[in-house]
C-alpha positions in Angstrom: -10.1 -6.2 11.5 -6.5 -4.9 11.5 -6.3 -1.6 9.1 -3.5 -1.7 6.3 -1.6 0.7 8.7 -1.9 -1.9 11.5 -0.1 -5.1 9.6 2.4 -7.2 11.3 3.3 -10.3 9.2 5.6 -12.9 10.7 8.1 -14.0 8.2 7.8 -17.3 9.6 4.0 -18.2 9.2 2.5 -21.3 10.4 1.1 -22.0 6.9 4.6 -21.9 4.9 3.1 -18.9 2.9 5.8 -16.0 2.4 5.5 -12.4 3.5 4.9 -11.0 -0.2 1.7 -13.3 -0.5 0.7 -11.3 2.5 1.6 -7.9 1.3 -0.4 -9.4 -2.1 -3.6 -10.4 0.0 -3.6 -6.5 1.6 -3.5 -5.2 -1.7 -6.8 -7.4 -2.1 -8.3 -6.6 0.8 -8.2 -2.8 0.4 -8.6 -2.7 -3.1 -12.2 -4.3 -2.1 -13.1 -1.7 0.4 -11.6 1.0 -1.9 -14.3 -0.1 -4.4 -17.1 -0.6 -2.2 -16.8 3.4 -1.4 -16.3 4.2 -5.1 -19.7 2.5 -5.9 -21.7 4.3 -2.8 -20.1 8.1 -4.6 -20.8 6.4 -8.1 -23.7 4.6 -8.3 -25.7 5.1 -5.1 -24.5 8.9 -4.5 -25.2 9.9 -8.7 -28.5 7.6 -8.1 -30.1 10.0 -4.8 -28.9 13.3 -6.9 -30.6 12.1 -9.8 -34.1 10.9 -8.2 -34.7 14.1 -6.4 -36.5 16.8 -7.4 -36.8 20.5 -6.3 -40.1 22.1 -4.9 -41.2 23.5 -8.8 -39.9 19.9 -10.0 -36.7 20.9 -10.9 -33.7 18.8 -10.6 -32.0 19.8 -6.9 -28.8 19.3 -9.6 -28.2 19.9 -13.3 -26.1 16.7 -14.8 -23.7 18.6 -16.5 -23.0 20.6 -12.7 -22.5 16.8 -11.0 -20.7 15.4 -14.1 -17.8 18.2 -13.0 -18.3 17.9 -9.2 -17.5 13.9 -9.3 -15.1 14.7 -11.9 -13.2 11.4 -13.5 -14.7 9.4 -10.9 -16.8 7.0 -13.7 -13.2 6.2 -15.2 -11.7 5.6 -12.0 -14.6 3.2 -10.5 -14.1 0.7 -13.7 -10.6 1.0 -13.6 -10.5 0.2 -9.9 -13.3 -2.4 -10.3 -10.9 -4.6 -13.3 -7.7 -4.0 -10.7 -9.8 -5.7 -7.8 -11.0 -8.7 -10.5 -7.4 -9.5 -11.4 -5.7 -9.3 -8.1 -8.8 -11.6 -6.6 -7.6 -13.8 -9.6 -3.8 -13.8 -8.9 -4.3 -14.2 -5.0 -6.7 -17.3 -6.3 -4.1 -18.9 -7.9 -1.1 -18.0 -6.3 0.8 -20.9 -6.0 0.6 -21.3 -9.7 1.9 -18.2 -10.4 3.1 -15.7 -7.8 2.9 -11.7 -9.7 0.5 -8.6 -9.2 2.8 -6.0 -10.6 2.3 -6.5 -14.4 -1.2 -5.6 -13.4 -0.2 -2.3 -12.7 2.2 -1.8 -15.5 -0.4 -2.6 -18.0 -2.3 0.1 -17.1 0.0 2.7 -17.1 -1.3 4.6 -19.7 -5.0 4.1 -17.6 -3.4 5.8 -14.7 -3.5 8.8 -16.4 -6.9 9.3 -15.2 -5.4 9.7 -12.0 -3.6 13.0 -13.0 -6.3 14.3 -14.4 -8.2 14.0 -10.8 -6.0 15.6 -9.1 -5.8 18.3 -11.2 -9.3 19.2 -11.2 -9.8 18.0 -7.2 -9.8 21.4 -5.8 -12.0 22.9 -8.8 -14.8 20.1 -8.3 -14.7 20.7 -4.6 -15.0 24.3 -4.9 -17.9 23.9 -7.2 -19.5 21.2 -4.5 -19.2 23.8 -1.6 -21.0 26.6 -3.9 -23.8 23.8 -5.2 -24.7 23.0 -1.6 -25.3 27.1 -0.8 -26.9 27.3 -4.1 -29.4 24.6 -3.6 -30.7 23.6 0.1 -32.1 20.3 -1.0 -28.7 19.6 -2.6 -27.0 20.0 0.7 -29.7 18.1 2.3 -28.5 14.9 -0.2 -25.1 15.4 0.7 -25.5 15.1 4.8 -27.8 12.4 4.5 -25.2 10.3 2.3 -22.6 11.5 4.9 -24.2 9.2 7.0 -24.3 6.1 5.4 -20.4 5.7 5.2 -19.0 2.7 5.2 -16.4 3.2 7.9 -19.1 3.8 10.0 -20.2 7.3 11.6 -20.1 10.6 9.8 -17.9 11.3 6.7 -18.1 14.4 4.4 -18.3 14.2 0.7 -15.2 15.7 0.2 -13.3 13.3 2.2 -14.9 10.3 0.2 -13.5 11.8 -3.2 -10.3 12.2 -1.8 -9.8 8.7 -1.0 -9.0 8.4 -4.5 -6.2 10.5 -4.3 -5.0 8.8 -0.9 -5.0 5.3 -2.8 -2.7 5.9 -5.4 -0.3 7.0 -2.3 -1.1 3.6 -0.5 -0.5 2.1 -3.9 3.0 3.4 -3.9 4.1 2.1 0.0 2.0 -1.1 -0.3 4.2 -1.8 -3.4 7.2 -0.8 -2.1 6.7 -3.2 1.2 6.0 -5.9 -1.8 9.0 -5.3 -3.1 11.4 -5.8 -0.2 9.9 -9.3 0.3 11.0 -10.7 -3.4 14.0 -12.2 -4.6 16.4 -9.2 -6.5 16.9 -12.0 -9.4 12.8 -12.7 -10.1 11.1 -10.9 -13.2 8.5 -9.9 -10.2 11.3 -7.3 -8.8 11.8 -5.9 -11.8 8.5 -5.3 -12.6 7.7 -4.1 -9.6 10.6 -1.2 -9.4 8.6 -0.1 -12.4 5.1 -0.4 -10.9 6.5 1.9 -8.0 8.1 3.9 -10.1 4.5 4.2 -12.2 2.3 5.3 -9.1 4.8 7.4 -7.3 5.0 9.8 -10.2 1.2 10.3 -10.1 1.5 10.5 -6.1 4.4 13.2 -6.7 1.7 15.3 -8.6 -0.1 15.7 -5.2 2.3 17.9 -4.1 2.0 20.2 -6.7 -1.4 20.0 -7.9 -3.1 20.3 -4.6 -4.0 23.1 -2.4 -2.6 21.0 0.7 -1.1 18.2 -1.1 2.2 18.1 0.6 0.5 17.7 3.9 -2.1 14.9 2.7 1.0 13.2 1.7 2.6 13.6 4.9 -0.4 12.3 6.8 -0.5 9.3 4.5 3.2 8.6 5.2 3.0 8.9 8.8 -0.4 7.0 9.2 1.7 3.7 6.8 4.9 3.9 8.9 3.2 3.8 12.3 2.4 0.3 13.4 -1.1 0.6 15.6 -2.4 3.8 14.2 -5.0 3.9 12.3 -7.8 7.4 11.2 -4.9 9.6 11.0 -6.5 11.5 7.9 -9.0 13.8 9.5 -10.1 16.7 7.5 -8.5 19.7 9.2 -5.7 18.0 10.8 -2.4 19.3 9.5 1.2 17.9 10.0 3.4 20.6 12.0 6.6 18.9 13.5 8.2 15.5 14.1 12.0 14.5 15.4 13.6 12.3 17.4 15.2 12.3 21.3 15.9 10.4 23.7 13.5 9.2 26.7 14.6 9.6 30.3 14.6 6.9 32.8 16.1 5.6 35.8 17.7 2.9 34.1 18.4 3.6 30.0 17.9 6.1 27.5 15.6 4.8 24.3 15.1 6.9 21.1 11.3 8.1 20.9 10.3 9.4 17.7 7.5 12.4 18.1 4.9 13.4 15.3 3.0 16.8 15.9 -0.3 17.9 14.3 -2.4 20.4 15.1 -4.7 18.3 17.5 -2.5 15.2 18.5 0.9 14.2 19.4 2.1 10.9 18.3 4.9 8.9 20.7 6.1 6.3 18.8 9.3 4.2 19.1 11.4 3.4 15.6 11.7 -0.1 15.0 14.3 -2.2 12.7 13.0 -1.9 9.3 12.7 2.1 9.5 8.9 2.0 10.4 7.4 3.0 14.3 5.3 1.4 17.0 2.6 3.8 18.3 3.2 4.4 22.3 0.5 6.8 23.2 -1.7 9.4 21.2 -1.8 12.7 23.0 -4.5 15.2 22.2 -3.1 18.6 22.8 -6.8 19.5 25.2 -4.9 20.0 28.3 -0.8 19.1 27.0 1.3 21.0 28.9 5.3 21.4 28.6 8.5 22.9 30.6 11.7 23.2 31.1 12.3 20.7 34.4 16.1 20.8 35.6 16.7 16.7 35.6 20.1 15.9 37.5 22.6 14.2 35.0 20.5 15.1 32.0 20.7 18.1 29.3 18.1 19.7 27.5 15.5 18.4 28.7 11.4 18.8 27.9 8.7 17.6 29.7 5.4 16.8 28.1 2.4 16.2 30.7 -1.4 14.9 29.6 -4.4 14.0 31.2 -2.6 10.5 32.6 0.7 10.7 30.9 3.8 12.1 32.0 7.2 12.2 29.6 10.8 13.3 30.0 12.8 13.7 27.0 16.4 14.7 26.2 17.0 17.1 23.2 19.9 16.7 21.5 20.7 20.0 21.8 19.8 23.3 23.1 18.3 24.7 20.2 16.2 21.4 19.4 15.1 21.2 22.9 14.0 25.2 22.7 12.8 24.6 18.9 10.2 21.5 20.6 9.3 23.4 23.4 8.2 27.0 21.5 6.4 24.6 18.9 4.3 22.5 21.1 3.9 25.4 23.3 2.5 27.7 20.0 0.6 25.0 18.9 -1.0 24.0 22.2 -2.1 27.1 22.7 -3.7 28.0 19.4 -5.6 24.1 19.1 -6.9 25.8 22.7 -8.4 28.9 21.1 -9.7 26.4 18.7 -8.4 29.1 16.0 -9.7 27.8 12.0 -6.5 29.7 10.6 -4.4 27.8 12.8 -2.6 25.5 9.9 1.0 25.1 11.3 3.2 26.4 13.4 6.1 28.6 13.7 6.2 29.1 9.8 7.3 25.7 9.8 5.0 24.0 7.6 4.1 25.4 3.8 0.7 26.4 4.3 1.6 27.9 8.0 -1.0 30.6 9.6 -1.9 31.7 6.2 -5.1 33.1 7.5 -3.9 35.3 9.7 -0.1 36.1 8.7 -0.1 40.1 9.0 -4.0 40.4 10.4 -3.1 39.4 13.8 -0.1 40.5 16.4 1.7 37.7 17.1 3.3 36.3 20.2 6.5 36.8 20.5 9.3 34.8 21.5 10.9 35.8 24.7 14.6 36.9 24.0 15.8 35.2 26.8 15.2 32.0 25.3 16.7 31.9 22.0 20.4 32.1 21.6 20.8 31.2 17.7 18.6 32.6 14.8 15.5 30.9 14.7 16.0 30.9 10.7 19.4 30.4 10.1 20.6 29.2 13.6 23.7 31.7 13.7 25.0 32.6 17.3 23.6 35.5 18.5 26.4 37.8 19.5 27.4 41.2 20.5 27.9 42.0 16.6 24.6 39.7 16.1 21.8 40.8 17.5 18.4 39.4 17.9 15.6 40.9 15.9 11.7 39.9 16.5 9.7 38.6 13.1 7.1 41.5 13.3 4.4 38.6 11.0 5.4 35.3 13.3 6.9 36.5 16.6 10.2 34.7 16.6 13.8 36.0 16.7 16.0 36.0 13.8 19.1 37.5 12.9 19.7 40.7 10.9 20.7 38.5 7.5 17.2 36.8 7.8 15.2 39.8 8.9 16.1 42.7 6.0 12.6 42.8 4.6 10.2 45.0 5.5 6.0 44.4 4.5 2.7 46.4 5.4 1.0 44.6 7.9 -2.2 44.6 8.5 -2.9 44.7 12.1 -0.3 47.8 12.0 -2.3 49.7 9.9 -0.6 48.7 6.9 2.7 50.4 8.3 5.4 48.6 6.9 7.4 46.2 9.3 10.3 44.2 9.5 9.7 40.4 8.5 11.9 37.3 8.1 12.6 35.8 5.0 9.9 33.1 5.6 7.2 35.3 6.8 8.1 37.8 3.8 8.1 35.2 1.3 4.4 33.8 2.5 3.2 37.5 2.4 4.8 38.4 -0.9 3.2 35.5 -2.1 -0.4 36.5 -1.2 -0.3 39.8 -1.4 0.1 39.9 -5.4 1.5 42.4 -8.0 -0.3 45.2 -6.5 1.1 45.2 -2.8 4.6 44.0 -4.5 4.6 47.7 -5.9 3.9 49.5 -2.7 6.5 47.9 -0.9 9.0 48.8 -3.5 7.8 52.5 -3.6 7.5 52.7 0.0 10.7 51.0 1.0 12.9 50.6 -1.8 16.2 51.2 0.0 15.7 48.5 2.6 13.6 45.7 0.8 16.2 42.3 -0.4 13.5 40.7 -3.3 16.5 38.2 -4.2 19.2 36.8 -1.5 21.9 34.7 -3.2 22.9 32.4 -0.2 22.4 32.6 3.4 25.3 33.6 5.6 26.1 32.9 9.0 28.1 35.4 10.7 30.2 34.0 13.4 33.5 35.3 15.3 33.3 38.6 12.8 33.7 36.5 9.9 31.5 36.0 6.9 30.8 32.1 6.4 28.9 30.2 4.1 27.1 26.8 5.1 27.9 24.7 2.4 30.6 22.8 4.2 29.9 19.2 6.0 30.0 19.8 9.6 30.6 17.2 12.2 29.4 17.9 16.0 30.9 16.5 19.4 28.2 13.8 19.3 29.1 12.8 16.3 26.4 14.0 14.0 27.5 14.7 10.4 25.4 17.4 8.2 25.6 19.6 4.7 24.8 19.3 1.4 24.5 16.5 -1.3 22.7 15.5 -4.0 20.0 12.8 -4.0 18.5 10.7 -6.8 15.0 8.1 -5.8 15.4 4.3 -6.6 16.5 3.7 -10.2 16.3 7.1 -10.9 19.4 9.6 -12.1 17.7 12.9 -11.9 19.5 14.8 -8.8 17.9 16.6 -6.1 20.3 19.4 -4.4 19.4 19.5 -0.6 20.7 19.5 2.5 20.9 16.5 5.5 21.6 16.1 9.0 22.5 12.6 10.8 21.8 12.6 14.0 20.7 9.6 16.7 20.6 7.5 14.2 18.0 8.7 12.1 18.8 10.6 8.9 16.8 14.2 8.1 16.2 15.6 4.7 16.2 19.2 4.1 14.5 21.1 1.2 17.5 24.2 1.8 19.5 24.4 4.9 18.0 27.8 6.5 14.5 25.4 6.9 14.1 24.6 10.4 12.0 21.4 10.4 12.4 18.5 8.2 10.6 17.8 5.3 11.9 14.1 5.6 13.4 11.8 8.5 14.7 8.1 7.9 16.2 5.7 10.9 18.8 4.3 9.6 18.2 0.9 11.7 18.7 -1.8 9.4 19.7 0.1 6.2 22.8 -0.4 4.5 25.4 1.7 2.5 27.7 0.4 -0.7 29.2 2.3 -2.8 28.7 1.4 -6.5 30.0 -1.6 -7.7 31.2 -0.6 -10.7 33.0 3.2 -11.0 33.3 4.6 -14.5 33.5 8.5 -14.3 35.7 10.5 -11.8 32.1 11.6 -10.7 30.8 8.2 -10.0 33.5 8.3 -7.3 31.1 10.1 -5.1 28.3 8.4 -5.4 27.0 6.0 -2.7 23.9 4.1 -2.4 21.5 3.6 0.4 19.4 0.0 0.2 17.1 -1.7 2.6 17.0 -5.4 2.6 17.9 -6.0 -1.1 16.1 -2.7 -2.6 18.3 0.4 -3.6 16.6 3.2 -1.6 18.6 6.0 -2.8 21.2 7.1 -4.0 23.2 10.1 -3.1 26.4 12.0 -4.7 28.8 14.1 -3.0 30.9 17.0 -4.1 34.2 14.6 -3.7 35.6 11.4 -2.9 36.4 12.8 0.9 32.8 13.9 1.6 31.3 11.0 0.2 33.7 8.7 2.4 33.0 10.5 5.3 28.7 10.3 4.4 29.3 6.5 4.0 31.3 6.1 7.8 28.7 8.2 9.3 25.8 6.0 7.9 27.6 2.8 8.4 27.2 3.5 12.4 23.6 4.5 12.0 22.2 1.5 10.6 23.8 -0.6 13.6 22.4 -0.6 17.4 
């Protein structure tokens, strides 16, 4: 059957039933196979641990040991089990009464066992990793359950337990899909907005809780906005790059949206309501891409696989050489079949962790890169290039005034960029902070107030909105999530329609993109403050999505006419 990622529901169904009912009846349908796992790591999994015995007749596993290793898991089986027994209810009786979200907002204060899983995720796995080399007949239990998964073939333990974590983030877009379907006026919307609101705080605490939670998050994203993609969440894979350009053929040019991991490449078309139809999914085994010289077309990339063949149009130069260095890098690495390979570039949190420092990197040719691979200044004859001795690429002086001992040099201290330096910094503890201040005091930034660009000679800031020749409008604002009036500083760029989110400016992929198709922008309706005079709202359908806040009236206008034409073929 179709996978939750996989649902297409007609708005116009042949049984008169409305698209929420539908959304509903997923909720139902997951929720039961979510519980049918929980039960094999509950009852069955506790059950094998607990019947076997070692070769003195020892337990293989002391309860207390197993107790911490499946960690609130007893809590959030019941809890699960009594969410499946009331939705099964509602979906029964639907017509009668048409609500699911109270049954999440009654158990608010339940959902607290939630945070307390993911805090204690990586602990329990830790603990499950030294249990199996402890104990051989342990590990023995653990790869014969792997087995018996119910999604068929081979899944480790660890994967299982995280499935917990993963359902509170399908929680948060399965509601959210729910509530775009209701009427803005029904007691169901509002209690809804305040389910969401209820899980996606407990999803945020991924990010911070978990080793690798921003990326698991990521994944989960991706695999719910891509229509015909299904298994995205493999244990290993990590999220490296996605954007947008434009396809090249004979006759048009389409928008083709791009997701990068660190196996496959996903081609994928945006659709209306801001999601994607899956094209084609590339492994990188055998992915080549260049530089082809296309008659009537700029900045093009060409991606080749076993049977495939793409032509794409960057938006720019420095997009087009950003894709083809990242796919190249991470082509080659998934080829070397490298374990420390976690990102690319220093583009994704977690990038090349293991081996930042230990390793010589390769490094960017510098005919290729004309702007700061950090900050994207023009290189110039005042400006000149400088490699990243940690990651290989080419930054300007402004990003590259750090120096670190590196490892592969013999602990000789090097020149680093800011990003590179900030991972090493981070891993390399008190201790190694103290040498490099000894060693290289003079030349060593620890704290950089803003990025500069430097440009003609003169010293600029990048705080300003900037509009380019196509039309694309970037710089800072402040954003707030749906009902929600805590303000998020960061910095955007519009472009083809589809709207990126930047934690700072100086990062060079980003950490969000939207399509705009089928949005639309209003300004508040009702303007009290001076300040409330830059505020303007994006919705979808009838559902505020966010709202964002400009530093005056001009800017904000000027966001609002910009986003008016993106939402629009």
């Amino acid at each position: 059957s179709d996978s939750i990622y996989d649902r297409q529901v007609s708005s116009d169904k042949p049984d008169g039933r409305s698209r929420a009912y539908y959304i509903a009846k997923e909720l139902v349908d997951t929720e039961r196979l979510h519980v049918k796992g929980l039960k094999l790591l509950q009852e069955d999994f506790r059950e094998a641990v607990g019947a076997a015995i070692g070769e003195e007749g020892e337990p293989v596993l002391d309860e207390e040991r197993l107790r911490e290793i499946l960690n609130e898991l007893p809590d959030v089986y019941t809890l699960h089990r009594r969410i499946l027994s009331e939705l099964e209810n509602r979906l029964r009786h639907w017509e009668e009464s048409q609500r699911i979200a109270d049954i999440y907002l009654s158990r608010k204060a339940q959902f607290l066992v939630f945070t307390t899983y993911i805090g204690h995720y990586d602990r329990s796995m830790s603990l499950l990793e030294d249990s199996c080399r402890a104990s051989p007949a342990f590990a023995a239990i653990v790869h014969q359950f792997e087995q018996q998964s119910p999604a068929g073939g081979k899944v480790s333990l660890k994967h299982q337990l995280l499935q917990v974590i993963v359902r509170v983030a399908q929680y948060r877009m399965l509601l959210t899909d729910y509530l775009n379907n209701l009427s803005p006026d029904s007691k169901e919307y509002k209690d809804t907005q305040a389910a969401v609101a209820v899980v996606s705080d407990i999803a945020d605490q991924t990010n911070d809780s978990l080793k690798h939670g921003e990326n698991l998050l990521r994944l989960v994203n991706i695999e719910y906005s891509v229509r015909g993609l299904r298994d995205l969440l493999q244990p290993g894979r990590v999220f490296v790059k996605e954007g947008t350009m434009m396809k090249v053929s004979r006759k048009s040019r389409q928008p083709r949206h791009l997701f990068l991991m660190n196996d496959v490449l996903l081609y994928t078309y945006p659709q209306q309501d801001g999601k994607y139809r899956l094209k084609n999914t590339l492994p990188l085994t055998g992915l080549t891409v260049s530089k082809p010289i296309v008659e009537n077309v700029q900045n093009a990339l060409k991606i080749e696989g076993t049977d495939i063949s793409i032509t794409l149009s960057a938006s720019s130069f420095i997009e087009r050489e950003d894709w083809f260095y990242t796919l190249s890098r991470t082509v080659t690495e998934h080829a070397r079949g490298s374990v420390a390979f976690n990102s690319c570039l220093g583009e994704a949190r977690d990038r090349l962790r293991l081996i930042l420092g230990e390793k010589a990197p390769t490094l960017v040719p510098v005919s290729q890169v004309m702007m700061c691979m950090n900050c994207t200044s023009d290189f110039s004859l005042t400006l000149r290039r400088h490699h990243c001795h940690g990651c290989g690429r080419i930054v300007c002086r402004s990003c590259s005034r750090n120096r670190y001992p590196l490892k592969y040099m013999k602990d000789r201290m090097a020149k680093v960029c800011d990003r590179c330096y900030s991972e090493l910094k981070k891993r390399g503890g008190e201790k190694q902070l103290e040498y490099i201040q000894l060693a290289d005091f003079t030349t060593t930034q620890f704290i950089r107030n803003e990025i500069t660009c430097y440009k003609k000679g003169s010293r600029t800031t990048k705080e300003s909105v900037t509009v380019s020749e196509e039309g694309s409008i970037s710089g800072t604002l402040q954003r707030s999530k749906t009902s929600k009036r805590n303000w998020k500083r960061l910095w955007f760029l519009l472009r083809d329609k589809v709207l990126y989110t930047y934690r700072v400016q100086e990062e060079k992929v980003a950490s969000e993109s939207l399509p705009l198709l089928g949005f639309t922008v209003k300004l508040p309706d009702q303007l009290g403050t001076e300040e409330e005079a830059n505020v303007f709202q994006l919705y979808h359908k009838n559902t505020l999505y966010y709202s964002f806040k400009a530093k005056d009236n001009y800017t904000a206008q000027r966001w609002v006419n910009a986003m008016e034409e993106a939402t629009v073929l």
